[in-house]
C-alpha positions in Angstrom: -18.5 -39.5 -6.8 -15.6 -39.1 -4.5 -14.4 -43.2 -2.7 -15.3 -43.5 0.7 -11.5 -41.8 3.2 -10.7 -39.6 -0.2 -11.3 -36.1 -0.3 -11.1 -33.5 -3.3 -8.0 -30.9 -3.1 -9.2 -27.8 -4.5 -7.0 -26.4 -7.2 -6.7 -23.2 -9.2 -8.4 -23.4 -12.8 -8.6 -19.8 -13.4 -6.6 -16.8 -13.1 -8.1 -14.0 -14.4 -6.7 -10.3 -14.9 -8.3 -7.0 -15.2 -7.2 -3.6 -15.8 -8.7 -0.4 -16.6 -7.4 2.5 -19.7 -9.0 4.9 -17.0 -6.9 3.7 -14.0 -3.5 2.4 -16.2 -1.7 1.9 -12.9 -4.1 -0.6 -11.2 -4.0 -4.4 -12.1 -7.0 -6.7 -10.2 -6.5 -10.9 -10.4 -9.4 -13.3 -9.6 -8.0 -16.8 -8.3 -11.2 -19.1 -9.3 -10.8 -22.5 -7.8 -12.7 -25.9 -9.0 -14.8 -26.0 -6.0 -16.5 -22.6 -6.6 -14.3 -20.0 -4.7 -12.9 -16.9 -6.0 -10.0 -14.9 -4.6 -9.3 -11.0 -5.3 -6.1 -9.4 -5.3 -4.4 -6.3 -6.8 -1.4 -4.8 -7.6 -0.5 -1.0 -8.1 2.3 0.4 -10.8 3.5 -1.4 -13.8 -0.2 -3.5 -14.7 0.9 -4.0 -18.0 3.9 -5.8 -17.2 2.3 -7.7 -14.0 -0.2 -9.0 -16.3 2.3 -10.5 -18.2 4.5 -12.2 -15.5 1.2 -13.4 -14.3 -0.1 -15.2 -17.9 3.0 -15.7 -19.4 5.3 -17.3 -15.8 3.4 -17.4 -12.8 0.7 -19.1 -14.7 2.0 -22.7 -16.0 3.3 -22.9 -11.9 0.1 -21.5 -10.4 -2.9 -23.4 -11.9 -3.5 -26.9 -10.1 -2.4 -26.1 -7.3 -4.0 -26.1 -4.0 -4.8 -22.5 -3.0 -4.8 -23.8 1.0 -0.8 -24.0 0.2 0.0 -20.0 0.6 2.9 -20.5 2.4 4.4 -23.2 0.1 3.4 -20.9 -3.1 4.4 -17.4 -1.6 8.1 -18.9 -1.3 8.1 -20.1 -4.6 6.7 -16.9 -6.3 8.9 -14.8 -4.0 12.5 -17.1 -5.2 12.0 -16.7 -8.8 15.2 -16.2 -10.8 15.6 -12.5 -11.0 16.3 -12.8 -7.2 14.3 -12.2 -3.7 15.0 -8.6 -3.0 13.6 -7.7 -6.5 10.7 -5.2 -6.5 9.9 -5.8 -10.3 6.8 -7.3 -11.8 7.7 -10.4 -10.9 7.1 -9.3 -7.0 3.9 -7.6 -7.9 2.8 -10.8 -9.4 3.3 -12.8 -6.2 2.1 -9.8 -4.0 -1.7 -9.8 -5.7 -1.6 -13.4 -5.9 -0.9 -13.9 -2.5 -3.3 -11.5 -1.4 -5.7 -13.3 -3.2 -4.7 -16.8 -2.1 -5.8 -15.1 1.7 -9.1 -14.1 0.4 -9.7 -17.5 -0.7 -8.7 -19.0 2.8 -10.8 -16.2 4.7 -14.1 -17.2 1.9 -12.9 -21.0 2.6 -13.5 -20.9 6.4 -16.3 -18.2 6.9 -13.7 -15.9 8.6 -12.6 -12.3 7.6 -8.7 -12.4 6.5 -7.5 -11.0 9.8 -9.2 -13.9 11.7 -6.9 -16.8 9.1 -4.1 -14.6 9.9 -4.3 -15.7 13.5 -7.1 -13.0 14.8 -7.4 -9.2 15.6 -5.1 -7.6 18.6 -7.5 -4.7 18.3 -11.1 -3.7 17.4 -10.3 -0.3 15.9 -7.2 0.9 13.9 -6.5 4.6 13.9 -6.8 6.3 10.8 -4.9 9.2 8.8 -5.4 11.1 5.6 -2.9 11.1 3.0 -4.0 14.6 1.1 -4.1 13.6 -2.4 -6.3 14.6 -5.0 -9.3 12.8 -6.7 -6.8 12.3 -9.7 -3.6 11.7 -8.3 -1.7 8.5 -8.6 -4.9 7.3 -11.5 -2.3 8.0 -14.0 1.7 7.9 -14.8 3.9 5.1 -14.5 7.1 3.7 -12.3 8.9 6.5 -13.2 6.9 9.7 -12.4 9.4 10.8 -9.6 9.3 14.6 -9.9 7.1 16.1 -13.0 5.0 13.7 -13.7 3.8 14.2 -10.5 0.8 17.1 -10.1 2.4 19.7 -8.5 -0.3 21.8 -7.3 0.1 25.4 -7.5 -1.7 28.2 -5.9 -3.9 29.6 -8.7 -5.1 25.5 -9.3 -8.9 25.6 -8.4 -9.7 22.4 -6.1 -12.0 20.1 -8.1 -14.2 19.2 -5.1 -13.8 19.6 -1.2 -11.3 16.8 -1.0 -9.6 18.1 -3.8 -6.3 18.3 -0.5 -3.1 18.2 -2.9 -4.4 21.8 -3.5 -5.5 22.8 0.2 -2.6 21.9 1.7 -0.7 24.6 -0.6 -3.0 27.1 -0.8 -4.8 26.6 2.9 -3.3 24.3 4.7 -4.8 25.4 7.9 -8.7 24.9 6.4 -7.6 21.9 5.7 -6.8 20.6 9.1 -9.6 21.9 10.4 -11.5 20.2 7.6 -9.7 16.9 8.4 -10.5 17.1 12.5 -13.9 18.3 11.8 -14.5 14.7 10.2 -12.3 12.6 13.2 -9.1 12.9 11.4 -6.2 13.2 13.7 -3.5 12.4 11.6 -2.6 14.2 7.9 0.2 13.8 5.7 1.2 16.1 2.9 4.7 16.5 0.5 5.0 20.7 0.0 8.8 19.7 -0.6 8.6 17.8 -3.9 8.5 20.5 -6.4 12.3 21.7 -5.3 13.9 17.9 -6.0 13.3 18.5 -9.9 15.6 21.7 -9.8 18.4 19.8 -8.4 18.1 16.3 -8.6 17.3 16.0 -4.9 21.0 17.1 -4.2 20.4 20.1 -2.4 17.3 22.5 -1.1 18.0 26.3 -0.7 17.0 28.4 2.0 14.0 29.8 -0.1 12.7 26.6 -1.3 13.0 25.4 2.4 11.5 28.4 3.5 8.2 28.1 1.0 7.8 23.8 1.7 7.8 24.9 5.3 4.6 27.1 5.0 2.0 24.4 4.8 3.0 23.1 8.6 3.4 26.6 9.5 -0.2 27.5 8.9 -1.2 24.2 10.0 0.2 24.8 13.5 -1.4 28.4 13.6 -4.5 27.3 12.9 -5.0 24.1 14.7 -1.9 23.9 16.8 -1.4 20.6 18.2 -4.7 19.0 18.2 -3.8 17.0 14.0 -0.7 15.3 13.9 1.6 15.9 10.5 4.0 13.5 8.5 5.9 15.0 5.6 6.0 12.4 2.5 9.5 13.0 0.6 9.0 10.3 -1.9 12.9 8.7 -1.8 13.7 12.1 -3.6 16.6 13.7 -1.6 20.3 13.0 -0.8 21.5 12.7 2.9 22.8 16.1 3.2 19.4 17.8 1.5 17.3 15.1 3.8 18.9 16.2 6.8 18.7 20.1 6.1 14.4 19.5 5.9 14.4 17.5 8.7 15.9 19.7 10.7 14.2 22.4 9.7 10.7 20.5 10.4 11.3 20.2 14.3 10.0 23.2 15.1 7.0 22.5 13.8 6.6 18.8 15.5 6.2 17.1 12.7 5.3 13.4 13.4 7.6 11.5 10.6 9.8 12.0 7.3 8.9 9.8 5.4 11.2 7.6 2.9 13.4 11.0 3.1 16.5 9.2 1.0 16.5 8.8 -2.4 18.0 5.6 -1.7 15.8 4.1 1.1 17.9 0.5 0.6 21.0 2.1 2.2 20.5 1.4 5.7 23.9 2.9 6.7 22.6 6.4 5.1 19.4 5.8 6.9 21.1 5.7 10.5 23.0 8.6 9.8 19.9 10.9 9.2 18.1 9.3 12.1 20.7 10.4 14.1 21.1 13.5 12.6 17.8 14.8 13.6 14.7 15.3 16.3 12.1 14.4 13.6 11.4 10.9 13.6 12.0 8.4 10.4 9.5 6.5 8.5 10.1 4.1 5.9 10.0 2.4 3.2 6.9 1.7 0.8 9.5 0.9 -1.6 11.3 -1.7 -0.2 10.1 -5.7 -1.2 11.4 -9.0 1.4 11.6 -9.2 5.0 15.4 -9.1 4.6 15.8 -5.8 3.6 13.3 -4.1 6.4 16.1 -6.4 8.9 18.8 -4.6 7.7 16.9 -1.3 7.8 15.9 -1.9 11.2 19.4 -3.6 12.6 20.7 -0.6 11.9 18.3 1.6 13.8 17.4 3.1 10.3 13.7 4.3 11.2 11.1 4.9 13.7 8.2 4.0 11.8 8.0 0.6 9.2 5.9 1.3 6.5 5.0 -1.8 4.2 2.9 -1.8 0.8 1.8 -5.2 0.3 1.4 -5.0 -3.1 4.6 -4.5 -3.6 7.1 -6.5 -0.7 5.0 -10.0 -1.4 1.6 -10.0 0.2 0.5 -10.6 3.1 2.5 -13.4 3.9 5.4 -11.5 3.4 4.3 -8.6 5.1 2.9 -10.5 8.5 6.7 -11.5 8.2 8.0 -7.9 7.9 5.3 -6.7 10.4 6.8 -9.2 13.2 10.2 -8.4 12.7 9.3 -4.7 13.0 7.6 -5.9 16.6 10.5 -7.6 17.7 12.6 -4.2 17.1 9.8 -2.4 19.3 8.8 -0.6 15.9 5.5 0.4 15.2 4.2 -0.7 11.4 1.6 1.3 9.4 0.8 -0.3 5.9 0.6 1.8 2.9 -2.6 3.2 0.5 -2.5 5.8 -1.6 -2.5 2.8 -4.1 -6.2 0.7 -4.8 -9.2 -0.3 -2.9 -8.2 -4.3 -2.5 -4.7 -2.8 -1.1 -6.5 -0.6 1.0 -8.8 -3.5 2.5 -5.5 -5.9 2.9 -3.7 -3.5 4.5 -6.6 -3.1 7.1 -6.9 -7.0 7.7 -3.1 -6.6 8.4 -3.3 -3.8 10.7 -5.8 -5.3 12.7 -4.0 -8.4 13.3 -0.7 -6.9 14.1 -0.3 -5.8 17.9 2.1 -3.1 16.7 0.2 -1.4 14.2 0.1 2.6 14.4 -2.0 4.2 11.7 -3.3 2.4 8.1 -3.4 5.2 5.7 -6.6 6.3 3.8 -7.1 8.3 1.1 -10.5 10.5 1.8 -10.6 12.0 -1.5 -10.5 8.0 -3.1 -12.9 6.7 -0.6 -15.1 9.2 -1.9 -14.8 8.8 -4.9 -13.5 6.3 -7.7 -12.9 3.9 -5.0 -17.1 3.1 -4.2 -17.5 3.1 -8.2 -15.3 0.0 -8.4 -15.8 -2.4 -5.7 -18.9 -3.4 -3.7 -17.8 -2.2 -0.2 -15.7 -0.3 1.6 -13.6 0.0 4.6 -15.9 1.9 7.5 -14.3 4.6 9.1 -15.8 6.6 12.4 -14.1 9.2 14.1 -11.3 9.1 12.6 -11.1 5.3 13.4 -11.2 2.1 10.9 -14.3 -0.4 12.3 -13.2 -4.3 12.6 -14.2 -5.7 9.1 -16.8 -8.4 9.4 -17.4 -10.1 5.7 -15.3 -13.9 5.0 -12.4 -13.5 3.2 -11.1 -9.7 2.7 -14.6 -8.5 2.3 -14.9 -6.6 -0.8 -15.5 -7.4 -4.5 -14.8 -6.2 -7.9 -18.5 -4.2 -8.9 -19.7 -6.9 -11.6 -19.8 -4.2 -14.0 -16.0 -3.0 -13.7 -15.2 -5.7 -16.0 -17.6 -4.7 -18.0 -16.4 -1.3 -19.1 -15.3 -1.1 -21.9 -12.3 0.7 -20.8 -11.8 -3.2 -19.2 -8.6 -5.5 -20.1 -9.5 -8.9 -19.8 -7.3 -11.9 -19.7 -7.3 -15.7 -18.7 -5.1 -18.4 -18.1 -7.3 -21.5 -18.3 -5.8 -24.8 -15.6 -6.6 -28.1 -18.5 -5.9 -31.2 -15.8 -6.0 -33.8 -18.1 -6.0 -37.0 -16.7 -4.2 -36.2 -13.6 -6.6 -36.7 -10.9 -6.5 -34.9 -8.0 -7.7 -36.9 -5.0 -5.5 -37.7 -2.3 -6.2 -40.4 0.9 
């Protein structure tokens, strides 16, 4: 029985991971607090090692403490001895727990995430498809960069209609008509990653330009203007071979490069192919901390900021990153491509954020793997994301995902002693 003026401060007892042999890159962690609450996060690439700066550092800091703290715990996660501009597993430990520290506040109060962040700037966020294939991105670790990749080829058959790694080689035309039947009006596909491997990303020849340009070619015949097209370059290429595609990809209007550099941290190399060509810059997934996006944008690096917040330190990092973006008169669009928690905190983020361009989705996960794991998903009409209406981020872990046997389970388990926790 709590003294009449006292009041309980809720504190973590339980962090729980999960991960899945079926999904190796995918790590989930439950925040369970001693008043009843649970908060969901996850983490993309490198589980295995998350999961282990989660139990065995993050862990003696994290349990006890007050949850309503994100802000004090974010900085503390995000200053840990390796360094701030690290984007190891120690980031990826703080970027899931963060997120779910959020979820918590949004379950707390009643409110969706976006709401706790300060409230939405928008009722609908426009959408684009990211044409990946049911399998793609389940499998292969941090250092996939060329082969380990699928590389789609024209005599692959497509698993399923949304199979789009392989359309957009072998008919990238029926694809975009595919993607505006449904509302799409924005599509991004990476025809130029099979050529980095034969040179290190160092140079492209004419042929190999020639062939990635076929996709937007076919795209434009078929569709013309009506779909809008990135190009994904996945940090592959050097400044000279960057520049080259870019150039070559005016003609057909496409909407963004994206992380064109193989080093997307050199924001001197950045400015240099922004102003080396017509086709505007997008970037960088890849980057972790506010500080580096400043230096990227200071320099005029990029059009287009996109931040995973899995990997740059959550949401409270990335509302930080998405501001300073604002202030440079720079549009944001958060990364997928990844998991369905990161999919439903980058939605709470773009709906809060008045500069917010497109959130990426995945139509090939949606339909798939993503509905057999959690309870709900993101809805999506016309091409445009509806405002989420469930407390916290709105979605949880299916009760039976961590009952696969497939399933990784861990716990770290808060033991408070004596040490009350009461304040006046």
């Amino acid at each position: 029985m709590l003294l009449k003026g006292v009041r309980h401060v809720p504190a973590i007892k339980t962090i729980r991971t999960i991960r899945l042999d079926e999904i190796p890159n995918i790590l989930w962690v439950e925040l369970e607090t001693d008043d009843g609450y649970t908060g969901l996060g996850e983490c993309w690439r490198g589980a295995q090692a998350t999961e282990a700066a989660i139990h065995g550092d993050v862990a003696a800091f994290l349990l006890g403490q007050d949850p309503r703290r994100i802000e004090y715990i974010s900085r503390r996660l995000l200053t840990s001895y390796v360094g701030f501009h690290s984007a190891g597993a120690e980031t990826r430990a703080a970027s899931c727990i963060d997120i779910a520290l959020w979820d918590l506040a949004g379950k707390r109060q009643g409110i969706p995430v976006y709401e706790a962040l300060g409230g939405a700037s928008r009722l609908q966020v426009q959408v684009y498809n990211t044409c990946s294939g049911y399998q793609y991105n389940k499998a292969g670790g941090c250092f996939n960069h060329y082969t380990g990749r699928r590389m789609a080829e024209d005599a692959v058959k497509m698993a399923g209609p949304y199979d789009d790694q392989v359309a957009f080689i072998q008919d990238a035309g029926a694809l975009a008509r595919s993607l505006l039947n449904e509302g799409y009006k924005a599509m991004k596909i990476w025809p130029f990653d099979p050529y980095a491997a034969r040179t290190d990303g160092s140079f492209i020849s004419e042929e190999d330009l020639r062939r990635g340009l076929e996709p937007f070619r076919k795209i434009r015949e078929a569709v013309g203007d009506r779909i809008e097209v990135m190009c994904e370059m996945h940090s592959m290429w050097s400044l000279p071979a960057a520049l080259r595609i870019c150039r070559a990809m005016e003609q057909y209007n496409v909407f963004w490069a994206e992380d064109p550099l193989c080093k997307m941290d050199d924001p001197h190399a950045l400015a240099k192919l922004r102003a080396g060509t017509r086709t505007p810059v997008c970037g960088s997934e890849t980057l972790s901390g506010a500080v580096m996006f400043r230096q990227m944008l200071e320099h005029g690096g990029v059009d287009y900021a996109m931040l995973d917040l899995g990997w740059c330190g959550g949401l409270s990092e990335g509302r930080k990153i998405a501001y300073l973006a604002g202030s440079y008169n720079i549009p944001i669009a958060p990364h997928d491509c990844t998991g369905p928690v990161l999919l439903w905190s980058g939605m709470h983020l773009a709906f809060h954020c008045s500069n917010t361009l497109f959130m990426e989705v995945v139509r090939a996960n949606l339909a798939t793997w993503y509905a057999e794991l959690v309870d709900e998903l993101p809805a999506i009409r016309d091409g445009m994301a509806q405002l989420p209406t469930r407390p916290g981020l709105g979605v949880s872990l299916k009760p039976e995902t961590k009952l696969r046997p497939d399933a990784i389970v861990r716990e770290s388990v808060w033991d408070p002693g004596a040490a009350a926790r009461l304040i006046r």
